[in-house]
N, C-alpha and C positions, 0 to 999 in steps of 0.2 A: 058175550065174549066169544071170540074165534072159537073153534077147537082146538084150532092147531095150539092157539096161546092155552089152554088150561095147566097140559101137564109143567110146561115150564115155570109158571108161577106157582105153580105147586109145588115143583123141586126149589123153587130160590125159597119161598117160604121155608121149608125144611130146613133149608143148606142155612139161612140166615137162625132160625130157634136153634139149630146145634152149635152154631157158632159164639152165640153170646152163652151158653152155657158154661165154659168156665168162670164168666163175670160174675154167677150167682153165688161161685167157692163164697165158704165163710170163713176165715180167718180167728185165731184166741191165742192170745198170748199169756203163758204162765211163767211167774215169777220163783226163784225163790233164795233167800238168802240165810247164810248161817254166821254166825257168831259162838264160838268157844271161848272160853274165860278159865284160862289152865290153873291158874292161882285160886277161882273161885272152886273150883271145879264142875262150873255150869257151859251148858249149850240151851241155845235157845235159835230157833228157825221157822222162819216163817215166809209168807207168800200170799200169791195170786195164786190159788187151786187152777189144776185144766178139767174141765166139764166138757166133754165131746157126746154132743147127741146123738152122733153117729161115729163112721170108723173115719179118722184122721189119717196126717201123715206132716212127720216135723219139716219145718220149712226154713225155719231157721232159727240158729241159735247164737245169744248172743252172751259174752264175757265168760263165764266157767271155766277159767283158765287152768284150774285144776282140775276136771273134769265133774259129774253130777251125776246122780242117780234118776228112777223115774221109777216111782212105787204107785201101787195103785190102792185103791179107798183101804184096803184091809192093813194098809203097812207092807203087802207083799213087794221087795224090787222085782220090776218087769226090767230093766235093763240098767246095765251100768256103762259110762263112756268116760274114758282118761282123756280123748280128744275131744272138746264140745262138739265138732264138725263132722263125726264120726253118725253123730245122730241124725243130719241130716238126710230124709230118704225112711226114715224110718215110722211102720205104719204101725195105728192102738187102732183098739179096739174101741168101740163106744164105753163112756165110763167117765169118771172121778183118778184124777191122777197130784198128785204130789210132786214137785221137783224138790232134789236135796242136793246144792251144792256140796265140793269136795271141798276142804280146807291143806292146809301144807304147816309141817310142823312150825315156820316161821310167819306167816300171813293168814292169822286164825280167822277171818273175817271174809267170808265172799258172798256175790252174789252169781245167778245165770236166769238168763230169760228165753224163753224156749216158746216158739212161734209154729201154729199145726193149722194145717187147711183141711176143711172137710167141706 
């Protein structure tokens, strides 16, 4: 090969490995939904845990119309949001996390599903 051609195939190789680098993002979506039973006097909530290998960032979120929480493996809340879309933008840490929808004194039953790219 020329010399003159080296350094430019070497700059598009580069230019083109940093460019498909956002197509390696990986993508996890966590669930989670509650149900209150006010007569019973039970709750019970369950889901899709979020497991991020590394540090995330939410991408999007779906239904929580009441708004959810976001607790991490200990039961600690790392964040609460009255708007689901509020969350949007927002970065974790690597780790095991929990979503706990909000409920409303009249629609005891929700769910939200919360999407993070890492």
């Amino acid at each position: 090969m020329h010399p003159r051609f080296r350094l430019p195939v070497a700059a598009l190789a580069i230019l083109v490995a940093f460019s498909w680098a956002p197509l390696r993002a990986e993508y996890v979506t966590a669930t989670g939904s509650l149900v209150k039973k006010d007569k019973f006097h039970s709750e019970n909530l369950w889901g899709q845990g979020l497991v991020l290998p590394r540090e995330g960032r939410i991408v999007r979120v779906m239904y929580g119309t009441y708004g959810f929480a976001i607790k991490d493996a200990s039961g600690r809340r790392i964040a609460d949001f009255l708007e689901p879309q509020q969350a949007v933008g927002m970065s974790l840490a690597p780790g095991s996390y929990v979503i706990e929808p909000y409920v409303c004194a009249k629609h005891r039953h929700h769910h939200v599903e919360v999407t993070v790219e890492y």
